[in-house]
C-alpha positions as CSV (number, residue, x, y, z in Angstrom):
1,X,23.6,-74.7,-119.5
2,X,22.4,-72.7,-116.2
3,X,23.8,-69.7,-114.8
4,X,25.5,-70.0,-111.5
5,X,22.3,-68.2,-110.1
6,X,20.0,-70.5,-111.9
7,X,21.8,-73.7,-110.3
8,X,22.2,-72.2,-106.9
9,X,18.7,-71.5,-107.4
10,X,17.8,-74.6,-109.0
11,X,19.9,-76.5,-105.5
12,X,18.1,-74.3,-103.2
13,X,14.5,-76.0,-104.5
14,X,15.8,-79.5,-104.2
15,X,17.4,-79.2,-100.5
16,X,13.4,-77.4,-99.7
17,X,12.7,-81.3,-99.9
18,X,11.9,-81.9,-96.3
19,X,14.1,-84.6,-94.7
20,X,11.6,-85.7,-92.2
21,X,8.6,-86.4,-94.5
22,X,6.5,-89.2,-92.7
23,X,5.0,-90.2,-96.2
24,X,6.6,-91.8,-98.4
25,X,4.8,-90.8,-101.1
26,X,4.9,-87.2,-100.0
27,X,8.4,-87.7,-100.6
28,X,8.3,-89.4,-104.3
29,X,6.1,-86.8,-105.3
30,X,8.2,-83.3,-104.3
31,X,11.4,-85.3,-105.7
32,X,9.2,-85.9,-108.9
33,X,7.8,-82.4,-108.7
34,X,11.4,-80.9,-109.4
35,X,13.0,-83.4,-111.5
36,X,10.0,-82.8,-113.8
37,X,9.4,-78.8,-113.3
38,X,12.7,-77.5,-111.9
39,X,15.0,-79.7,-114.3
40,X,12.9,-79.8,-117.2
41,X,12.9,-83.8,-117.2
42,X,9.5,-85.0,-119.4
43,X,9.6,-88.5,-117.7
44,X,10.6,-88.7,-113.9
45,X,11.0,-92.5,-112.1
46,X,11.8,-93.7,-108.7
47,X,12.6,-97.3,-108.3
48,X,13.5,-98.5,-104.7
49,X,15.4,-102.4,-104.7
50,X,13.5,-104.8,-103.1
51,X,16.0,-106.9,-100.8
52,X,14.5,-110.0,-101.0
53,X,14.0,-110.5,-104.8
54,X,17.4,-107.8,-106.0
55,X,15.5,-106.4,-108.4
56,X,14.0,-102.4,-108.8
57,X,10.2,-101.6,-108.2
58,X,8.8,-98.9,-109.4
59,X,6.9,-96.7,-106.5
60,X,6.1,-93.3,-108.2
61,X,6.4,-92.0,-112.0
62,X,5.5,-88.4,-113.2
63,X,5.5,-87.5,-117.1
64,X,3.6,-88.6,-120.4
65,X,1.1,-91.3,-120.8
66,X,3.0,-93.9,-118.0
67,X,0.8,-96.7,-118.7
68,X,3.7,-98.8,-120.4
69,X,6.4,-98.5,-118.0
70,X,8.3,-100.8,-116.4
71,X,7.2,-102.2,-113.1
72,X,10.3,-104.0,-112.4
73,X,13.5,-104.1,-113.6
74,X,16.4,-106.9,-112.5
75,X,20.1,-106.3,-111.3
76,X,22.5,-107.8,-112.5
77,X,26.4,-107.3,-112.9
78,X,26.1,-104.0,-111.4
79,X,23.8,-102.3,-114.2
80,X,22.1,-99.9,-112.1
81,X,25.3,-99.6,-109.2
82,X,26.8,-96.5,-111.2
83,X,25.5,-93.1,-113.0
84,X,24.4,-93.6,-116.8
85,X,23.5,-91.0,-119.7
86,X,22.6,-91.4,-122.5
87,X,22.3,-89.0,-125.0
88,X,22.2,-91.0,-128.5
89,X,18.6,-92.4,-129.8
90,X,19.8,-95.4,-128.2
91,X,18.0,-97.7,-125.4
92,X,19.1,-98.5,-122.0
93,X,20.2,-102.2,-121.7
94,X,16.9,-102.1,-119.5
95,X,14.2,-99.4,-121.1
96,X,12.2,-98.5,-117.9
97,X,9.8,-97.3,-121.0
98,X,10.0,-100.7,-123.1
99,X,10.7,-98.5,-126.5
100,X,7.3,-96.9,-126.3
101,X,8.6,-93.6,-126.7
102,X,11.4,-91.9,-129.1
103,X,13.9,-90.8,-126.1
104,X,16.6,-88.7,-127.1
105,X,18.2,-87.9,-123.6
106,X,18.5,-89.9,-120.2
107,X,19.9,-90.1,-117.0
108,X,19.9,-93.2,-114.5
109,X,21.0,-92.1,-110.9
110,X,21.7,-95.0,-108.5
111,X,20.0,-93.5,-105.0
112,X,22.7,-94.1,-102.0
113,X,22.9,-94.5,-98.6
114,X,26.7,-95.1,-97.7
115,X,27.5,-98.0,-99.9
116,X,24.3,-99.7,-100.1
117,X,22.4,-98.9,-102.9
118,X,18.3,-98.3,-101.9
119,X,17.3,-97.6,-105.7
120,X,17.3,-95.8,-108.9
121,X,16.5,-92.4,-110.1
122,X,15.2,-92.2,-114.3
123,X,15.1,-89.1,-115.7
124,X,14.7,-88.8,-119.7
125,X,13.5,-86.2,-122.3
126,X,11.7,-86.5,-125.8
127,X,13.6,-83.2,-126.8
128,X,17.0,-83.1,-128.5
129,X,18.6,-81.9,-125.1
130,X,21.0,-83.9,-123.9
131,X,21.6,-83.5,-120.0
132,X,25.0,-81.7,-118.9
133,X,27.5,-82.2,-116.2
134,X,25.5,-79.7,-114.4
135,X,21.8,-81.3,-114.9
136,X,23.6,-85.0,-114.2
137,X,24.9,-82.9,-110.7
138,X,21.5,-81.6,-110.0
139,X,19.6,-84.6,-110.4
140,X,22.7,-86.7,-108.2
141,X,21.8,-83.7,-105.2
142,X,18.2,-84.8,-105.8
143,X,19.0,-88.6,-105.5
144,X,21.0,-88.0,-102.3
145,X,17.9,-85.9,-100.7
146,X,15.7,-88.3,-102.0
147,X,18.2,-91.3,-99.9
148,X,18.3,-88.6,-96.7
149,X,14.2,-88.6,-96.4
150,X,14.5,-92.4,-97.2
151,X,17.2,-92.8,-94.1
152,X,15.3,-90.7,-92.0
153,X,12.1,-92.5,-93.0
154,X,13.2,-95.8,-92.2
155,X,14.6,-94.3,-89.0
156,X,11.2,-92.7,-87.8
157,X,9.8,-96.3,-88.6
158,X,12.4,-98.3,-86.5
159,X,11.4,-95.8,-83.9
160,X,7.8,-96.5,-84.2
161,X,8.2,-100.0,-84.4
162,X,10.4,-99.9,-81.3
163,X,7.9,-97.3,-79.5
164,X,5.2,-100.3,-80.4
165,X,7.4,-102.9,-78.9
166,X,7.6,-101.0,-75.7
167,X,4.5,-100.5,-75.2
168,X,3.4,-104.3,-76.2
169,X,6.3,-105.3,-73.6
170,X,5.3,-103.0,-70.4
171,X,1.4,-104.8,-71.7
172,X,2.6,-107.7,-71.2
173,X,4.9,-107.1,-68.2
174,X,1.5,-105.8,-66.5
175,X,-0.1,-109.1,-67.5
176,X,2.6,-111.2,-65.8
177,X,2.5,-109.1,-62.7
178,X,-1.3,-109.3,-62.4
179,X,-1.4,-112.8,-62.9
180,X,-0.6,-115.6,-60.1
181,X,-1.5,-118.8,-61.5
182,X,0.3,-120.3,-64.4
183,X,-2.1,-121.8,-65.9
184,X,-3.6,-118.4,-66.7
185,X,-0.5,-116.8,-67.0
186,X,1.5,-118.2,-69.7
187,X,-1.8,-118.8,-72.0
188,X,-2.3,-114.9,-71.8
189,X,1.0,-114.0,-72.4
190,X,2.0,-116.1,-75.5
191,X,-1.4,-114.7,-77.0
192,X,-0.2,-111.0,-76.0
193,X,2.7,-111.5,-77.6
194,X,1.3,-113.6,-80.7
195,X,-1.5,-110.9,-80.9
196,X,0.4,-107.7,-80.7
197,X,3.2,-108.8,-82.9
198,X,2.0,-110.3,-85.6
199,X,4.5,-113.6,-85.1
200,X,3.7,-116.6,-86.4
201,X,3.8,-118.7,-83.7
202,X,5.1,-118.2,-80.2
203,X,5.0,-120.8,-77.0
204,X,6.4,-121.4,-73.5
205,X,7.7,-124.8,-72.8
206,X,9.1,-124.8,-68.9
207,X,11.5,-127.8,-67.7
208,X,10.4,-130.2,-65.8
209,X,11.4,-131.2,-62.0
210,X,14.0,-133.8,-63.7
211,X,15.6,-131.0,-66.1
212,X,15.6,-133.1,-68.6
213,X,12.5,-132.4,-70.6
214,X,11.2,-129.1,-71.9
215,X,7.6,-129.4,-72.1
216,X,4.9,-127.3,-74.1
217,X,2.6,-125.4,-71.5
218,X,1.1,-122.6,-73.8
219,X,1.3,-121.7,-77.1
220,X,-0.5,-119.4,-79.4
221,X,-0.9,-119.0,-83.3
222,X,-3.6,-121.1,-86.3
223,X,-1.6,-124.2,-85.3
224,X,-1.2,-123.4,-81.3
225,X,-4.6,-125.8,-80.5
226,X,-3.1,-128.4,-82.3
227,X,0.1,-128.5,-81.7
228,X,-1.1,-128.5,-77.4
229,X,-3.4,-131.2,-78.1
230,X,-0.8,-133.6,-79.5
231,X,1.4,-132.1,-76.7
232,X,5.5,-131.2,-77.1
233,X,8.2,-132.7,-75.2
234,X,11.8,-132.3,-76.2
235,X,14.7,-133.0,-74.4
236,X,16.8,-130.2,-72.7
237,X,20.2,-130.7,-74.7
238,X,19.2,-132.3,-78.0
239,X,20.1,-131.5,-81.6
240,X,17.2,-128.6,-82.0
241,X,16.9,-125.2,-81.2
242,X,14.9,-125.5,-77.6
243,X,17.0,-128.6,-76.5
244,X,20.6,-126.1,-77.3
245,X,19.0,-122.9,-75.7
246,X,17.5,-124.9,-72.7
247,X,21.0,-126.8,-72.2
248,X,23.3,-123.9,-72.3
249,X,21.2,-121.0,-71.5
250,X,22.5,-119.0,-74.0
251,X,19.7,-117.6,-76.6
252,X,19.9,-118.9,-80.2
253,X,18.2,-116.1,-83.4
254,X,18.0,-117.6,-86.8
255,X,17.5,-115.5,-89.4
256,X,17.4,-118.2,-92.5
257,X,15.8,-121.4,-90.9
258,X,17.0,-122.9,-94.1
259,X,20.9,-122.7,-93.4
260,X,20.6,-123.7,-89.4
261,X,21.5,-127.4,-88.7
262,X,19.3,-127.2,-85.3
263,X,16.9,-126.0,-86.9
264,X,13.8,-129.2,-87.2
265,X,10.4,-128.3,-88.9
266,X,7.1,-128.6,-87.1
267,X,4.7,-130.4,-89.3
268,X,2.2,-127.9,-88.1
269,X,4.5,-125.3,-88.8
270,X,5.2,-125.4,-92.4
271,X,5.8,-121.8,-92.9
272,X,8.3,-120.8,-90.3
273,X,11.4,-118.7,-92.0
274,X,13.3,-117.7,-88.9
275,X,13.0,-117.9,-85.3
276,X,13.8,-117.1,-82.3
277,X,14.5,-118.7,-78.7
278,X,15.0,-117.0,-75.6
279,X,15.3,-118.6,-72.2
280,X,14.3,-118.1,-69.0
281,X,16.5,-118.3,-66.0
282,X,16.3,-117.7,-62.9
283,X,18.8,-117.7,-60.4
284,X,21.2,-118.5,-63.3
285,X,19.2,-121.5,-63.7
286,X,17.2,-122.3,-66.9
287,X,13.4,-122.9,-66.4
288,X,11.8,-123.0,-69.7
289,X,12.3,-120.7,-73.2
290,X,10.3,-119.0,-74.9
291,X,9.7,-119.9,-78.5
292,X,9.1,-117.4,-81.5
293,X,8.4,-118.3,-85.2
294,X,8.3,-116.1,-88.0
295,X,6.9,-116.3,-91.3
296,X,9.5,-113.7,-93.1
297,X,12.6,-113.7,-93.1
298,X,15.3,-111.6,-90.9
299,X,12.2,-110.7,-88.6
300,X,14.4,-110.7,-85.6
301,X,16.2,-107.4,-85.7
302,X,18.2,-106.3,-82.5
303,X,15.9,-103.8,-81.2
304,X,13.2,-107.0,-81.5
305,X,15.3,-109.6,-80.2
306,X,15.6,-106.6,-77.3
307,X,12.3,-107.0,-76.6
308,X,11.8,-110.7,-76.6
309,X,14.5,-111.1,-74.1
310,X,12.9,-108.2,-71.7
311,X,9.8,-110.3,-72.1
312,X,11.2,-113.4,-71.3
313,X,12.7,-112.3,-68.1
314,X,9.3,-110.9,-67.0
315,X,8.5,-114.5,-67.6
316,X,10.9,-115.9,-66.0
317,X,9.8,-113.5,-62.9
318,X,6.4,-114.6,-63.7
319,X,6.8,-118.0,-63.6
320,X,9.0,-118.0,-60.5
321,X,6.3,-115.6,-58.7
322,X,3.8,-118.1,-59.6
323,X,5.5,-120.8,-58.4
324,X,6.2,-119.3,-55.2
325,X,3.0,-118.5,-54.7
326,X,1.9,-122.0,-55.2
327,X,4.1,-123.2,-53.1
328,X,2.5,-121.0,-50.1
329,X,-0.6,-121.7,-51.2
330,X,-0.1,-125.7,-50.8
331,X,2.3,-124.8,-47.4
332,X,-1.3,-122.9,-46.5
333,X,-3.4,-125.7,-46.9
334,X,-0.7,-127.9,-45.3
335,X,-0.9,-125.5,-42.5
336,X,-4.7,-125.1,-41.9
337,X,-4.5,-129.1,-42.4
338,X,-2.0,-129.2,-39.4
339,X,-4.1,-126.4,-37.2
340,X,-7.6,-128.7,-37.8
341,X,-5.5,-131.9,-37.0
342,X,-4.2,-129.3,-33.9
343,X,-7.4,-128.5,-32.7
344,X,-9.2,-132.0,-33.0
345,X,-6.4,-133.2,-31.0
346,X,-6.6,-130.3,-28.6
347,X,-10.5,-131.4,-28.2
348,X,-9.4,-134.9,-27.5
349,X,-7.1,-134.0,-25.0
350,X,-9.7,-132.2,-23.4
351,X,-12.3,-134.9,-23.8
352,X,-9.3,-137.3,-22.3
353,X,-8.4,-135.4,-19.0
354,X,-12.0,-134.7,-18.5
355,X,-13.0,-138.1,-18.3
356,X,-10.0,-139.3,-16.4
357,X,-11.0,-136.2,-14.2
358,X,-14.3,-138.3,-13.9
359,X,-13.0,-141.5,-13.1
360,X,-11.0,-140.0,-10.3
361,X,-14.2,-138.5,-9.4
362,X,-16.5,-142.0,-10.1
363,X,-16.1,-143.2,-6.1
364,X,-17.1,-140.0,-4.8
365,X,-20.2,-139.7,-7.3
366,X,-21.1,-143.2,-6.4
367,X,-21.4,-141.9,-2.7
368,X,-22.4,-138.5,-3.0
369,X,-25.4,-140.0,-5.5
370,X,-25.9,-143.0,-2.2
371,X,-26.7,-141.1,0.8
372,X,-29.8,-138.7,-0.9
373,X,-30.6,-142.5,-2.6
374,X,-30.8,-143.7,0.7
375,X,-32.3,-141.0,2.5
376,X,-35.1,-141.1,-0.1
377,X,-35.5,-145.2,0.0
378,X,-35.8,-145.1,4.2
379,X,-38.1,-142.2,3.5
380,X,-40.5,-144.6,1.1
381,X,-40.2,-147.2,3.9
382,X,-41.7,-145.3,6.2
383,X,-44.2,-143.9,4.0
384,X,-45.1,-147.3,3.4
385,X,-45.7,-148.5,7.3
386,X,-47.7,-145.6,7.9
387,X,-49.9,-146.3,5.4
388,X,-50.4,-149.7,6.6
389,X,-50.9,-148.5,10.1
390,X,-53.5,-145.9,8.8
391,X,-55.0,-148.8,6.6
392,X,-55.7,-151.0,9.5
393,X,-56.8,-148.7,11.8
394,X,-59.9,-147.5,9.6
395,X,-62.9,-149.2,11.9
396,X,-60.9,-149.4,15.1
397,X,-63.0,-147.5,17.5
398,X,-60.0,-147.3,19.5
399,X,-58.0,-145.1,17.5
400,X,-59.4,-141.4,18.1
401,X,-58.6,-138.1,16.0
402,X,-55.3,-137.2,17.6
403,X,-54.4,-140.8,16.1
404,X,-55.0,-140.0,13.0
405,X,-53.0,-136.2,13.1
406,X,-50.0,-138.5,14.6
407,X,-49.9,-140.7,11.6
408,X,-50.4,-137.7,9.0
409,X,-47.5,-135.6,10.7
410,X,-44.9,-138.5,10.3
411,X,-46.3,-138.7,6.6
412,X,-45.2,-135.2,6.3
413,X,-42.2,-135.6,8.0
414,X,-41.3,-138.6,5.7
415,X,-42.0,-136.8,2.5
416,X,-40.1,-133.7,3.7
417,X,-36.9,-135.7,4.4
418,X,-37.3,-137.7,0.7
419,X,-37.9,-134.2,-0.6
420,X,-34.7,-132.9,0.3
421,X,-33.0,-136.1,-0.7
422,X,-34.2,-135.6,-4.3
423,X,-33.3,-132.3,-4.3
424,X,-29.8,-133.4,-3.6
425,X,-29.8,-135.7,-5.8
426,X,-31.2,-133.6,-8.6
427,X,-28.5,-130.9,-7.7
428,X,-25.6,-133.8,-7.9
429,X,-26.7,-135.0,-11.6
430,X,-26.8,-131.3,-13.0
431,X,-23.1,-130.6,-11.3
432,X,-22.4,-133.7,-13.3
433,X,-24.0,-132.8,-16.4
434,X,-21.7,-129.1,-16.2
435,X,-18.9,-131.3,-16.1
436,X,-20.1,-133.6,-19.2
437,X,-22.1,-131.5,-21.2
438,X,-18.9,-129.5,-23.2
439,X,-17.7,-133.3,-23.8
440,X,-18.5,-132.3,-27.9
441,X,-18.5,-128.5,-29.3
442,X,-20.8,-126.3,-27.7
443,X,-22.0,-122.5,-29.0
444,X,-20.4,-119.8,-26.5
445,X,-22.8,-118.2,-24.8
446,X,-23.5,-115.5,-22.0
447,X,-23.7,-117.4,-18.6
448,X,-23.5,-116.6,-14.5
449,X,-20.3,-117.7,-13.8
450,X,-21.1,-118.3,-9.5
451,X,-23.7,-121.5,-10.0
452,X,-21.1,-122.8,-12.3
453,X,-18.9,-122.6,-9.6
454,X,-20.9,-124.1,-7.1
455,X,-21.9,-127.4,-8.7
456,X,-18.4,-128.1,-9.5
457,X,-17.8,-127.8,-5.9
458,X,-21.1,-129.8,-5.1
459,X,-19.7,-132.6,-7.3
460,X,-16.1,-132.5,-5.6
461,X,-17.7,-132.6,-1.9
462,X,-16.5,-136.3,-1.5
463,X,-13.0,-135.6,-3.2
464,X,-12.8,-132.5,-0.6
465,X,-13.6,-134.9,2.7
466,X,-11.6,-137.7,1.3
467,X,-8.7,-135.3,1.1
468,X,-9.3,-133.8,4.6
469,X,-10.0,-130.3,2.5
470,X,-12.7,-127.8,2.9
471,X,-13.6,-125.6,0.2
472,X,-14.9,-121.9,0.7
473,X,-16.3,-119.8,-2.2
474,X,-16.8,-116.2,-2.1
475,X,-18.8,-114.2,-4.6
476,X,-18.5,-110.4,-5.2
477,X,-21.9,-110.5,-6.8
478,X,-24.2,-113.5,-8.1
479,X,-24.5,-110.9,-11.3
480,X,-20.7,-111.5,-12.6
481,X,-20.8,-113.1,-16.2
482,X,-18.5,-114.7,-18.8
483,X,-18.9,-115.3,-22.3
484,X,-18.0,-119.0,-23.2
485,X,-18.6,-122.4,-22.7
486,X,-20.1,-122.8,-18.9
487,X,-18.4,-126.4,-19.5
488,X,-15.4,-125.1,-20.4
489,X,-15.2,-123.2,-17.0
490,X,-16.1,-126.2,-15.0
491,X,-13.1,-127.8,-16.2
492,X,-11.4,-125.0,-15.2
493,X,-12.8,-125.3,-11.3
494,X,-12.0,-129.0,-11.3
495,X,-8.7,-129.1,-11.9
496,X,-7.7,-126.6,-9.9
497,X,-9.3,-127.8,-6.7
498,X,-8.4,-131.6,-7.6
499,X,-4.6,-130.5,-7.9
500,X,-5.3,-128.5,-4.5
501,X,-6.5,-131.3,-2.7
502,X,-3.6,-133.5,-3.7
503,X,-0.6,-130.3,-2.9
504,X,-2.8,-130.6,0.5
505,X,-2.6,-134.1,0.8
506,X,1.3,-134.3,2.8
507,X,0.1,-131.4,5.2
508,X,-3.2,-133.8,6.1
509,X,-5.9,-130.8,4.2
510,X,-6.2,-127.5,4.3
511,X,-8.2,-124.7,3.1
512,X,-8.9,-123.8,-0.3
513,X,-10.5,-120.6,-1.1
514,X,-12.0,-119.8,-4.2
515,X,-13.1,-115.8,-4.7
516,X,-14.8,-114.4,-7.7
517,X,-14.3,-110.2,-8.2
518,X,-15.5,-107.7,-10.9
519,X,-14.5,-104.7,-12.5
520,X,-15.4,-102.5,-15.4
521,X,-13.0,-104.6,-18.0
522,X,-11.9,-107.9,-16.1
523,X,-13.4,-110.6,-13.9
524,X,-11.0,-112.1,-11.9
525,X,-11.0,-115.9,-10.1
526,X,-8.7,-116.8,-7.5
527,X,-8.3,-120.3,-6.5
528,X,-5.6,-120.8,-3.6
529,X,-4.2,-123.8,-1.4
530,X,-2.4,-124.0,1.8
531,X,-0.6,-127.0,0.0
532,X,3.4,-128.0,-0.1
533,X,3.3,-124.8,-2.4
534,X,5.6,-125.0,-5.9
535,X,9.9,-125.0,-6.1
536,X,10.6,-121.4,-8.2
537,X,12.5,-124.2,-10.8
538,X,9.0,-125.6,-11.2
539,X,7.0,-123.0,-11.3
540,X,8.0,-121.5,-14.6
541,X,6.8,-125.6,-16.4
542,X,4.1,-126.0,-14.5
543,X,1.7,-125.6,-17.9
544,X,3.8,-127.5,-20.1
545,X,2.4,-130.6,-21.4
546,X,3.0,-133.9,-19.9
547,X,5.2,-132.2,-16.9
548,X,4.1,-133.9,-13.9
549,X,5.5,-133.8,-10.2
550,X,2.9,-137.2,-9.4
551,X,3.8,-140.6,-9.1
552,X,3.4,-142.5,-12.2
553,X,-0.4,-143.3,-13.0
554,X,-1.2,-140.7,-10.2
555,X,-1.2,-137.6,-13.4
556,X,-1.2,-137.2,-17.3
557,X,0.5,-134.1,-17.3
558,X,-2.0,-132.4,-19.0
559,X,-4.9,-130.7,-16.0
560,X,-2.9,-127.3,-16.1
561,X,-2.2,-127.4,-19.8
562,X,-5.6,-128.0,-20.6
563,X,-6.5,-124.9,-17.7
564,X,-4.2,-122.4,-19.6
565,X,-5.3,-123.5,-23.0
566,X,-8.9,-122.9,-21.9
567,X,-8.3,-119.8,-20.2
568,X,-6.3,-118.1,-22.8
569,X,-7.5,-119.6,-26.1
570,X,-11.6,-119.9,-24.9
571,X,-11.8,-117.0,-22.7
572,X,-9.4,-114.9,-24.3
573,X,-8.1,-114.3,-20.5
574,X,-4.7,-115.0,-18.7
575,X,-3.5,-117.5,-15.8
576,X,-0.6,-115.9,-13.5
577,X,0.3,-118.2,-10.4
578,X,2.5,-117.3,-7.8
579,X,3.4,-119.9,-5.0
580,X,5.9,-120.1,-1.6
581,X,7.1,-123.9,-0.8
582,X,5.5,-124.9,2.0
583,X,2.9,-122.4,2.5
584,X,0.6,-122.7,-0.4
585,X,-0.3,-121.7,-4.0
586,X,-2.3,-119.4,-5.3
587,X,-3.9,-119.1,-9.2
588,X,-5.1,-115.8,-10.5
589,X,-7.3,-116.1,-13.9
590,X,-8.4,-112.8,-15.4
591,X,-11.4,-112.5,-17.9
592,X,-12.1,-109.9,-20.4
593,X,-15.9,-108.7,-19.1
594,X,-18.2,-109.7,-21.5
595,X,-19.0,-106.8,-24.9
């Protein structure tokens, strides 16, 4: 019997047991240390139950030769739920020591916490000393503080496990926010998951555009490469576990597989004990689930389940991001599809009033291209009777020196005049070519912008007479450049003297003036008319496309269009126009000086 002393004493030792031991070992071994040394047991055992087979293991002994005890002991009927002491020469229904020693004393002490038992504490002595109320107190003090450090263990675990869990879910949570296409996503997510904790098997499957099928998409685990080669389609709504999730968006944990009615084996999965499926909505619309398996069973714990159904919605995010983003990138390509079909038809359009431009123009280059043509053909025809006239005279004593100088002067004379008549001529075809040579894509280069200028008014010379016009250009300085297409600019010239001529045409002509200015940053080009001028409820449509104020068949709508397009899109400049009815109209084209 202790003293009061000795037992405070004696209580004092066994509450020294630290409650928040991380080993559990450490533990078994200080509650050993004073049930053998402090309470004078000779043999000290802690069994813990082991949930899934109800029966005691032993984790730590201390006392004797040990070699013959017990490793596991069964309960049944409540044998172990309740204190028991013996202190005849009697066994235990169940000797932890299997008879191998002559025990005289024992104590069994069932370790708590609340009303579920966690195991058993064995305390026994060779010595005729029976243990007393206060001994069989003692070592109940020492089973509670052994249950407390097992609590707390178990706590400090959850909370490790849960601290892992968080951290696996933010990894993967940065994987599905890195990741844009879903066909890299999902397969690096189900192995994140798969690979981090420990599961047996997880997959996506995602609806598809019908809702009516929930299709495999990525899985990972030993059986994952199989199972996605034979592929896995099951309908959204059906007797299993994906169909029920998928249908009513609600998530479905089995603990047991064994018990669940939804519940229908994978041949490749043969092992799978519980499982898990979450789904993954968006907009309160299901898209997919994912899919856990388990080889133990209860794996899916709150705090687990927790964490499955964060990741899922970051999968759900995921998959909607990526889908998104799919979508723009196809509406992209439909775009830069629409913007080449855009500008081929903007090159057409060009090509098209360019060469009905031309065919307006074809009469006037058929006589502009006739009168050097037939300058230079009366030219060859004189050539050719003064060399007959020179040819006959050889030998003719009559014809003298000054004969002779005669006949080589009007040579001259002749050449000079077919000269300039090929000259024309030459100039004519290279005003033509300005206006052809930007038919296909040219490279923009650095050109003068006043010869560009005159041979599109060289080439509109019979347009200009035919319409009773007379065109004056005016050049600040033959130096002024422009970076672009010199075609491009041509165009420009021709259709704003061509739609000159014609607001001239119901005042009988009139003067158009064309004047080309520089400063530091802009060049500007002003081409103006003393035409029927423009109505202010025009003037704001005037580069629309198709708006015309000709006649039918007289305009395609398109000259100023194609001007401003030019202007703005080529250049990089702007058009501004200004007109009064009546009196005239006047365009203003600014260019950015050439870099």
């Amino acid at each position: 019997m202790f003293s009061r002393e000795v037992e405070l004493s004696i209580l004092y030792e066994i509450s020294s047991i630290p409650a928040r031991l991380s080993s559990l070992q450490l533990i078994f071994d200080l509650a050993l240390d004073k049930a053998a040394r402090v309470l004078g047991a000779e043999v000290a055992i802690i069994y813990l139950v082991e949930p899934e087979t109800s029966r005691l293991r032993a984790h730590a002994a201390r006392g004797l030769r040990l070699a013959k005890v017990c490793e596991f002991l069964p309960i049944t009927d409540g044998e172990f739920d309740s204190q028991q002491i013996r202190t005849e020469a009697q066994s235990f229904t169940r000797d932890p020591l299997q008879g191998a020693y002559p025990i005289q004393a024992a104590l069994g002490v069932p370790i708590r916490s609340g009303s579920e038992m966690l195991g058993w504490l064995y305390a026994a002595r060779l010595a005729d000393r029976p243990f007393d109320e206060v001994e069989v107190s003692l070592f109940t003090v020492l089973a509670s503080r052994i249950a407390t450090a097992l609590e707390n263990l178990e706590q400090l675990k959850m909370a490790r496990q849960q601290a892992i869990r968080l951290q696996i879910a933010a990894e993967v949570g940065r994987a599905v926010t890195s990741v844009l296409d879903i066909n890299q996503l999902l397969p690096r997510v189900v192995d994140l998951i798969h690979e981090r904790f420990g599961y047996y098997h997880v997959g996506v499957l995602l609806t598809d555009l019908t809702g009516q099928w929930v299709i495999l998409q990525a899985a990972s685990g030993k059986a994952a490469p199989a199972i996605c080669a034979a592929g896995l389609r099951l309908a959204s709504g059906g007797s299993n576990l994906v169909g029920f999730v998928t249908a009513t968006g609600q998530p479905k944990v089995v603990q047991d597989v064994t018990g669940e009615p939804l519940y229908r084996l994978h041949p490749l999965l043969p092992d799978t004990r519980s499982e898990a499926v979450v789904p993954l909505v968006i907009a309160q619309t299901v898209v997919g689930v994912l899919d856990v398996h388990s080889q133990s069973l209860g794996t899916f714990t709150p705090e687990a389940f927790l964490i499955l159904a964060t990741m899922a919605d970051q999968i759900a995010i995921a998959v909607q991001n990526a889908r998104l983003h799919a979508a723009e990138k196809e509406r992209a390509a439909e775009l830069e599809r629409a913007y080449r079909e855009l500008k081929t038809n903007q090159e057409n359009l060009l090509m098209t009033e360019k060469m009905a431009l031309l065919g307006r123009l074809t009469a006037g280059i058929a006589h502009e291209m006739n009168t050097p043509l037939a300058a230079v053909r009366a030219a060859l025809a004189e050539l050719d009777k003064l060399i007959k006239e020179y040819e006959s005279s050889l030998g003719d004593p009559t014809v003298t020196l000054d004969d002779y100088r005669e006949i080589a002067r009007e040579m001259r004379q002749a050449l000079e005049l077919a000269r300039k008549a090929a000259e024309l001529s030459a100039a004519f075809v290279h005003s033509i070519k300005s206006q052809t040579r930007d038919l296909a894509p040219q490279e923009r280069v650095q050109f003068a912008v006043a010869p560009v200028i005159r041979e599109s008014l060289l080439l509109l010379n019979h347009a200009l007479r035919r319409g009773k016009c007379v065109a004056n250009f005016e050049a600040a300085s033959e130096l002024i450049q422009l970076y672009g297409s010199p075609g491009r600019l041509a165009q420009i010239i021709t259709n704003l003297v061509i739609n000159a001529v014609d607001a001239s045409a119901q005042k009988g002509g009139g003067r158009i003036s064309l004047r080309l200015e520089a400063t530091a940053e802009t060049i500007t080009l002003q081409v103006s008319d003393q035409g029927s001028g423009i109505p202010a409820e025009t003037l704001t449509k005037i580069f629309d496309p198709m708006f015309t104020t000709k006649p039918f068949g007289q305009g395609t709508g398109l000259g100023l269009t194609i001007v401003h397009d030019i202007v703005t899109g080529d250049f990089g400049g702007r058009i501004e126009v200004t007109s009064q009815p009546g009196q005239g109209t006047t365009f203003i084209l600014r260019f950015p000086q050439p870099s």
